[in-house]
C-alpha positions as CSV (number, residue, x, y, z in Angstrom):
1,X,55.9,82.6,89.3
2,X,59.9,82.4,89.8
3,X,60.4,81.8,93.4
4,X,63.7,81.2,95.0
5,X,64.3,78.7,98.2
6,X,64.8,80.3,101.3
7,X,66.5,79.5,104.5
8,X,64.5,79.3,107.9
9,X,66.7,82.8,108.7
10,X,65.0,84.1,105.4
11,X,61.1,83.4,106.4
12,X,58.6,85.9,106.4
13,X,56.9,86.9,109.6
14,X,53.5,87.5,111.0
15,X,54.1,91.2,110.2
16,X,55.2,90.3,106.3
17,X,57.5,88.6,104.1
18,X,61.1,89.0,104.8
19,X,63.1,91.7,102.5
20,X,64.6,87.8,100.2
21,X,60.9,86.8,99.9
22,X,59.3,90.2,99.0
23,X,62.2,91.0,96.6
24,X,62.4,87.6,95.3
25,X,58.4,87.4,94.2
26,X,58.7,90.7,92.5
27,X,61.6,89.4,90.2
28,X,59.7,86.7,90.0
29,X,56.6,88.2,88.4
30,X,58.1,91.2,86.3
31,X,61.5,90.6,85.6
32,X,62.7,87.9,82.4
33,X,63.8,84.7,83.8
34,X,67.2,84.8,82.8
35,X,69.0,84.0,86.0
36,X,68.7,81.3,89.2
37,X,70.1,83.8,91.9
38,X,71.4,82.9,95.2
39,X,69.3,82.9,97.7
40,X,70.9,86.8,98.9
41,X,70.1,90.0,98.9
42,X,72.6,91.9,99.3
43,X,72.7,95.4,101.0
44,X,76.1,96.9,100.8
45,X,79.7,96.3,101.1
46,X,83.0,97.5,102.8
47,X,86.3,96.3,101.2
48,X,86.7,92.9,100.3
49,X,83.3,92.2,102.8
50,X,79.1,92.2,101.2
51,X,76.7,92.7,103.9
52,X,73.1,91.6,103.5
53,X,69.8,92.9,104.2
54,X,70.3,91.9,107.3
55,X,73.7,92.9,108.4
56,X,75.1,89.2,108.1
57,X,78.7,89.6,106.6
58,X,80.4,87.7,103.8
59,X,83.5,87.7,102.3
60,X,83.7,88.1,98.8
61,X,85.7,85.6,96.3
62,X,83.7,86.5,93.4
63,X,83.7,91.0,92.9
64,X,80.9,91.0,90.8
65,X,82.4,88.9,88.4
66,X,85.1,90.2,88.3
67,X,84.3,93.7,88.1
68,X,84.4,95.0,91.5
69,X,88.4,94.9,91.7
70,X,89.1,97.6,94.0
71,X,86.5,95.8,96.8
72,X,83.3,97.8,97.8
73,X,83.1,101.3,98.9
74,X,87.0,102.4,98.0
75,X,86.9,106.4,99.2
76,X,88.8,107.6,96.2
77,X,86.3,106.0,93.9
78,X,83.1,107.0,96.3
79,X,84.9,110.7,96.5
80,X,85.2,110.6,92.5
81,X,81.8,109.3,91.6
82,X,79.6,111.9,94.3
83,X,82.3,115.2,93.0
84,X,81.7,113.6,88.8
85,X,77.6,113.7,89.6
86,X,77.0,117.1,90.8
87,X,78.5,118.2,87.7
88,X,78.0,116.1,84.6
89,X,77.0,112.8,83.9
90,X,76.2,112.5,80.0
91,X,76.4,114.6,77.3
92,X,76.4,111.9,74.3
93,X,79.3,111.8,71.8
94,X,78.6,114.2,69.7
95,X,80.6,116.7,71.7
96,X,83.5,116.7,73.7
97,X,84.2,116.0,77.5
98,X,87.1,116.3,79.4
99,X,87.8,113.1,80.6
100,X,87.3,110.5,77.2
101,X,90.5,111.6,75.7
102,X,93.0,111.4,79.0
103,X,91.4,107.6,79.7
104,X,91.6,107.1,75.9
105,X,95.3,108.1,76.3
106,X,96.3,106.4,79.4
107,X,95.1,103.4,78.3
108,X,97.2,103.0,74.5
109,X,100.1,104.3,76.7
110,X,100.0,101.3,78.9
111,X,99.0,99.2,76.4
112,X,101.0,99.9,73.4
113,X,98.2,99.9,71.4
114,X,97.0,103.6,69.4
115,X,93.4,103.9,69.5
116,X,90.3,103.1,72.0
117,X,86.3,103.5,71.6
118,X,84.4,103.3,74.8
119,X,81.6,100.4,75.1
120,X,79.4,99.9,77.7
121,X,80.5,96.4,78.3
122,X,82.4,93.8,77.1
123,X,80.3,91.9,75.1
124,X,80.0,95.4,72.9
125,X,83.4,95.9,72.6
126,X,83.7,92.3,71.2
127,X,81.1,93.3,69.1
128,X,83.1,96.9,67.7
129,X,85.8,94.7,67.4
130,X,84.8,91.9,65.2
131,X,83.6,95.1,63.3
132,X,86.6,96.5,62.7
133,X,88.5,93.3,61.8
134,X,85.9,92.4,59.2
135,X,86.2,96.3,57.6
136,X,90.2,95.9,57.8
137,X,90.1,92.9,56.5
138,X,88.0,93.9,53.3
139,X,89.7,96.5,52.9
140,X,93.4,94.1,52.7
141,X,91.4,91.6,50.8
142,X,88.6,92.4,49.2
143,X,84.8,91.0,50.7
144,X,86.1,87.2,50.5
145,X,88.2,88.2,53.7
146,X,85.7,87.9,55.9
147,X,86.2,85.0,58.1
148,X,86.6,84.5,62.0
149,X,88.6,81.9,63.8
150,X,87.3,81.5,67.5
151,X,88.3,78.3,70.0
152,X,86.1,75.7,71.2
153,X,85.0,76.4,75.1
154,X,85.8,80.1,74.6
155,X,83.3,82.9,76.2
156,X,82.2,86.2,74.3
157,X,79.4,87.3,75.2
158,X,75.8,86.7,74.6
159,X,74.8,88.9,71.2
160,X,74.6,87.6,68.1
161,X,78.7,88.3,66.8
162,X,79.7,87.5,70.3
163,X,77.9,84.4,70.5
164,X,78.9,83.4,67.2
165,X,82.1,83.1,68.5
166,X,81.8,81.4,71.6
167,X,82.5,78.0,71.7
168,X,79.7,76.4,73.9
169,X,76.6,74.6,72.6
170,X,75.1,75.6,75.8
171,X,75.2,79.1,75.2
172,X,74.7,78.8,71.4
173,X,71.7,76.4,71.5
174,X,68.4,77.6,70.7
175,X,69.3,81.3,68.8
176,X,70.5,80.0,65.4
177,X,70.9,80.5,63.1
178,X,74.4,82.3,63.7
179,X,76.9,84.9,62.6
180,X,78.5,82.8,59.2
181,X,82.2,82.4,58.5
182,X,83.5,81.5,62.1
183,X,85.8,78.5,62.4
184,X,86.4,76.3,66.1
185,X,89.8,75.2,66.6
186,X,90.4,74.1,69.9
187,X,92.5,75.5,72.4
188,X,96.3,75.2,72.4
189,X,95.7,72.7,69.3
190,X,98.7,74.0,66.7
191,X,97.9,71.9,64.0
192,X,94.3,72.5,63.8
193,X,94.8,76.1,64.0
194,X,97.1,76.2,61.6
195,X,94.4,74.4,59.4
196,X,92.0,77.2,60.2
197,X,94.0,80.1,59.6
198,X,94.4,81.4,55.2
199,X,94.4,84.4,53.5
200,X,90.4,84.7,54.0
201,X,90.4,85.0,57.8
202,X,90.0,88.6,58.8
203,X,90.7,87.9,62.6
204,X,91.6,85.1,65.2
205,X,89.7,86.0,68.3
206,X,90.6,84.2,71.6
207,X,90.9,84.7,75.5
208,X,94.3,84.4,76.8
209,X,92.7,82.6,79.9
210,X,88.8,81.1,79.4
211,X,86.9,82.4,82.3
212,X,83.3,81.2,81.5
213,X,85.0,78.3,79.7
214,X,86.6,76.7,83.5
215,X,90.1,78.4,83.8
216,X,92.4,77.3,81.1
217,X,95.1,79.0,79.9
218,X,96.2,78.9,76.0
219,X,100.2,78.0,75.9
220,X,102.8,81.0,75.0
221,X,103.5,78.6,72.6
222,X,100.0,79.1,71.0
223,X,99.7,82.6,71.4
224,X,103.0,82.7,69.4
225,X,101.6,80.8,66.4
226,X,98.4,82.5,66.4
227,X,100.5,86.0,66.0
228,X,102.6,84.3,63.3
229,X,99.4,83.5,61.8
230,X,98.0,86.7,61.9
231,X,100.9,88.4,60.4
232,X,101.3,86.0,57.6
233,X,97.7,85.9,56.2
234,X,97.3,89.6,57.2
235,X,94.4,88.8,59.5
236,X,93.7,91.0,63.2
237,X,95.0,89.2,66.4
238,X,91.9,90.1,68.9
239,X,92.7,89.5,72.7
240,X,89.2,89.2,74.6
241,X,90.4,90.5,78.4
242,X,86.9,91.1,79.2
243,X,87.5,88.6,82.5
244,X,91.3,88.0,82.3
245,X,92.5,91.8,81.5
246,X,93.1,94.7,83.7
247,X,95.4,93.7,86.1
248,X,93.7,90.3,87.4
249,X,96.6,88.0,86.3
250,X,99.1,90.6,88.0
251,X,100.2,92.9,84.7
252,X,97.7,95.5,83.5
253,X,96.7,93.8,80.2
254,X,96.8,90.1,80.3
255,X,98.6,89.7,76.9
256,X,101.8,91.2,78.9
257,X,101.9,87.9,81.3
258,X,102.0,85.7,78.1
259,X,104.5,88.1,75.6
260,X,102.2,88.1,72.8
261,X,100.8,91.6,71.7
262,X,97.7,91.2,69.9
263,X,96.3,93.9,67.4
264,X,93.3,94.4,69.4
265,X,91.7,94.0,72.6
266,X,88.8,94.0,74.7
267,X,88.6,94.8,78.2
268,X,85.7,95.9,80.6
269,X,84.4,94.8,83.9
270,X,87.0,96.5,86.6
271,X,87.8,99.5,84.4
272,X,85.2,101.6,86.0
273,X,84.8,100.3,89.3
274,X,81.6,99.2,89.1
275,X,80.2,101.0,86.7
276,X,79.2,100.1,83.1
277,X,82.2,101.0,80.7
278,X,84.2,98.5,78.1
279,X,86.2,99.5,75.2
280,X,88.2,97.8,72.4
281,X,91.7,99.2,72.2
282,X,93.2,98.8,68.1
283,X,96.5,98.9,66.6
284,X,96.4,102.5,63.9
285,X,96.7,100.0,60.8
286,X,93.6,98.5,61.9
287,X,92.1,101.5,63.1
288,X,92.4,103.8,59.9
289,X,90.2,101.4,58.1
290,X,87.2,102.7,59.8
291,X,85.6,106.2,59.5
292,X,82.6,108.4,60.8
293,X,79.1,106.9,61.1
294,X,80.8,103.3,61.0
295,X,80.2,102.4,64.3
296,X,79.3,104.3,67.5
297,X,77.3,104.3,70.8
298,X,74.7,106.6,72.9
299,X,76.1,105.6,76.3
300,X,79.4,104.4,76.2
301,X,82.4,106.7,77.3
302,X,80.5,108.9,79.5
303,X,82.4,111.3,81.9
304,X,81.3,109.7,84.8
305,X,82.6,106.0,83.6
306,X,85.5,108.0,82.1
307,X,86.6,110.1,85.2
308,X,85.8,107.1,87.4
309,X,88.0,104.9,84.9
310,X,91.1,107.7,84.9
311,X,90.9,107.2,89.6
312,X,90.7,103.3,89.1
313,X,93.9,103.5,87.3
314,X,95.8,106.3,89.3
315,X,94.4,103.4,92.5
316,X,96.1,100.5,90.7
317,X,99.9,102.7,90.6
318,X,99.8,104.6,93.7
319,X,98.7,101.8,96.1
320,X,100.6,99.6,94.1
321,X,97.8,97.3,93.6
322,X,99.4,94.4,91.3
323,X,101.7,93.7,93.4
324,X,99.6,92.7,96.1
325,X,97.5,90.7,93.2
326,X,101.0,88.6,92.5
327,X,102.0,88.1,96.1
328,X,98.3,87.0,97.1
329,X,97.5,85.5,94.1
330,X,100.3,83.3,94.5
331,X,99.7,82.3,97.8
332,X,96.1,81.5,96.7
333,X,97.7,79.0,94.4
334,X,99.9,77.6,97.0
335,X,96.8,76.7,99.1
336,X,94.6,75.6,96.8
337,X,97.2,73.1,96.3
338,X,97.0,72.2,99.3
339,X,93.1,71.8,99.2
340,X,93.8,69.5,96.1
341,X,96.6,67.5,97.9
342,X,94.3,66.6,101.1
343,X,90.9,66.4,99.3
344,X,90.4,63.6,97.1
345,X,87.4,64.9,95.5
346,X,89.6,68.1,94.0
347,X,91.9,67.4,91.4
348,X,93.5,70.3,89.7
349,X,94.3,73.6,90.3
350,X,94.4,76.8,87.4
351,X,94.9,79.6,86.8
352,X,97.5,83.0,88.1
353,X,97.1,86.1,89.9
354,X,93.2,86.9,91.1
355,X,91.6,84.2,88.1
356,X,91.9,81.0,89.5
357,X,89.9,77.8,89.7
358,X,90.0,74.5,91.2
359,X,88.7,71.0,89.6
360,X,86.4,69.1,91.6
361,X,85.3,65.4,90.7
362,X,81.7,66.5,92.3
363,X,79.6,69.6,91.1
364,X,80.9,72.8,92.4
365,X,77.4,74.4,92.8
366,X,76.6,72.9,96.3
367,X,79.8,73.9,97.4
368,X,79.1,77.5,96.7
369,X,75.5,77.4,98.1
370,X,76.8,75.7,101.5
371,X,79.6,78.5,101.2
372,X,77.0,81.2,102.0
373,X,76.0,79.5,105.8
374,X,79.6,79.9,106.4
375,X,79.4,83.6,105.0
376,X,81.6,83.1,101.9
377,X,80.7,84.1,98.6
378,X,82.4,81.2,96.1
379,X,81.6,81.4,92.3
380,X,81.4,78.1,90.2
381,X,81.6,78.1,85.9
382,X,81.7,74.4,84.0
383,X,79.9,72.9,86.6
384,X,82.7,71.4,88.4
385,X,85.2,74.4,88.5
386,X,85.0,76.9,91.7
387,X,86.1,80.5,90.5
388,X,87.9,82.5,92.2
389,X,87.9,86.3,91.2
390,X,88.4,88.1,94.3
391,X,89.1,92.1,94.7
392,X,92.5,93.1,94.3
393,X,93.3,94.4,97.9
394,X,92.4,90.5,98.8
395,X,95.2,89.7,101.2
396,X,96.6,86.3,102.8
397,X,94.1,86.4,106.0
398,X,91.4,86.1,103.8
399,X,92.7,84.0,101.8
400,X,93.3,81.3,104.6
401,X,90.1,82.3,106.1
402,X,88.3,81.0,102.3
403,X,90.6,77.9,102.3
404,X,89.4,76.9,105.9
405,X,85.7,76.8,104.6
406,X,86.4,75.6,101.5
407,X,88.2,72.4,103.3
408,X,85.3,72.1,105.7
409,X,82.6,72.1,102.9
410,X,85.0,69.4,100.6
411,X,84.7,67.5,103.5
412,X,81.2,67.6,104.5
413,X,80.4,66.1,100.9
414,X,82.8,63.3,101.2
415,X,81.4,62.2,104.1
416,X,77.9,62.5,102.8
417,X,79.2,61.1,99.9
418,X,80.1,57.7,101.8
């Protein structure tokens, strides 16, 4: 059986196990081992604060992985979700609801882009969109245009076409063989993309920030020549935003931080709130080449995900949301600068807006485990990276309130270190 460790606070009694150890040996014996969980369970949450089971307060760096962007237990989203339930919550696609068309519309409106389909989560709109590249590309050149070009360290997902095009061993290791005809080139490398890229490449697929892969941006620069690319071998320009997009690096779609407009994109975790929606959004000349029965899904673009998604974005313009993301997520950066200019064992610091990370010269894991004493919920990705991907209504007191710890627990190691 799974267990995980617990701390003294955490021990059963002579009346039972504690809520961590009852919960923890039932995971343990039914559930597929496909996580190493902190030892937390986690009750419910206010803002940018998780509570656990029992009532201990954290403040939270990480929103679900992003997802949670407008905090925990916003009223207009609680209000929207309880009114949505009583009425409808799925009806399948093969009829119409209300609410799929005006989210389908808001979003190519802000976007630029023409046409959206509605996922359930990322990795599945990666998935529709590696779909639709390959049929426009077949379409442009026949069945020899077919090939994907992908970047070494990138993140996509964890089904087969989206693992095929992730860039980690780690990840990859184990499940081949995998999708054929993907190319790695790595990241912000010209010459060796331009060595990838010919008139049998269907689509370049690439996140304008790596958020699995530690918090490295691709160059303007890059992004330029991969468009250039794209338009001379007549090949699709896929943005993955899955982590990155939706108003984490301060503009809605991350492609508008870096000037480059790809021909399609995927975003998910915060467009919902919490709940389970992605979608792939696809320039018309891309999208024509697809047509009934092609693709589709039982789930995805719900009205409740849909309605939900419509109040998330009406949240982000009338509280003004990214511009708290820009001025707090550039005092973030400031003081993680600091961290890295007092602390010899951090080194680097990446990263804009709410998707930052800092380099450590230790592992970053033991920092985030020691971060939960001090009732701080840290994230850490490439072993040595701490994450941040806070809410969006983060603001400076908490901010300072995270540095503090993170300081305290740099310190602790060094010392132990010695």
């Amino acid at each position: 059986m799974n267990t995980v460790a617990t701390s003294p606070a955490d021990s059963g009694t002579a009346s039972g196990p504690s809520p961590l150890e009852h919960i923890s040996a039932l995971e343990g014996k039914y559930l597929l081992h496909t996580y190493n969980r902190y030892p937390l369970v986690l009750a419910r949450g206010k803002g940018v604060f998780l509570f656990d089971a029992d009532g201990k307060r954290y403040l939270d760096f990480v929103s679900g992985l992003g997802v949670n962007a407008l905090g925990h237990g916003h009223p207009r989203i609680v209000k929207t979700i309880r009114d949505q339930a009583a009425k409808l919550l799925h009806v399948s696609n093969l009829y119409y609801h209300e609410y799929q068309g005006p989210l389908a519309e808001k979003l190519c409106t802000l976007s630029g882009l023409n046409r959206a389909f509605f996922s359930n989560s990322g990795t599945e709109a990666i998935e529709g969109s590696i779909k639709l590249a390959r049929l426009a590309g077949h379409r442009a050149g026949g069945e020899a245009k077919c090939r994907l070009v992908a970047l070494e360290g990138s993140y996509h997902g964890r089904t087969f076409g989206a693992l095929s095009l992730t860039g980690q061993d780690k990840h990859r290791k184990g499940f081949e063989p995998m999708l054929e005809g993907v190319t790695f080139v790595k990241q912000n490398d010209l010459e060796s993309l331009r060595a990838a890229v010919n008139d049998n490449t269907c689509a370049i697929v690439l996140e304008p920030i790596f958020g699995e892969g530690g918090i490295y941006e691709c160059t303007p620069e890059f992004l330029r020549e991969c468009r250039s690319l794209a338009d001379r071998h007549k090949a699709a320009l896929i943005f993955d935003e899955i982590q990155c997009g939706l108003g984490r690096t301060g503009t809605l779609f991350a492609f508008q931080s870096f000037g480059v407009t790809p021909d399609i994109v995927a975003i998910a975790k915060p467009i919902a709130a919490g709940l389970p929606l992605g979608a792939f959004l696809a320039k018309e000349e891309l999208a024509s080449a697809i047509s009934p029965g092609q693709h589709g899904t039982t789930f995805g673009g719900g009205p409740l995900a849909c309605r939900v998604a419509l109040e998330f974005l009406s949240i982000l313009e009338d509280e003004k949301v990214l511009d708290n993301v820009n001025r707090v997520g550039g005092y973030l950066h400031q003081q993680l600068e600091t961290v890295v200019e007092k602390h010899a064992a951090a080194i680097g610091v990446r990263g804009r807006g709410f998707i930052q990370g800092i380099q450590l010269e230790i592992p970053a894991r033991p920092i985030v485990d020691a971060g939960l004493a001090e009732g701080i919920l840290f994230n850490s990705t490439q072993d040595t990276v701490v994450r941040f991907l806070p809410p969006y209504l983060l603001q400076e007191k908490h901010v300072d309130k995270g540095i503090r710890v993170l300081k305290k627990l740099l310190g602790k190691k060094l010392k132990a270190a010695a």
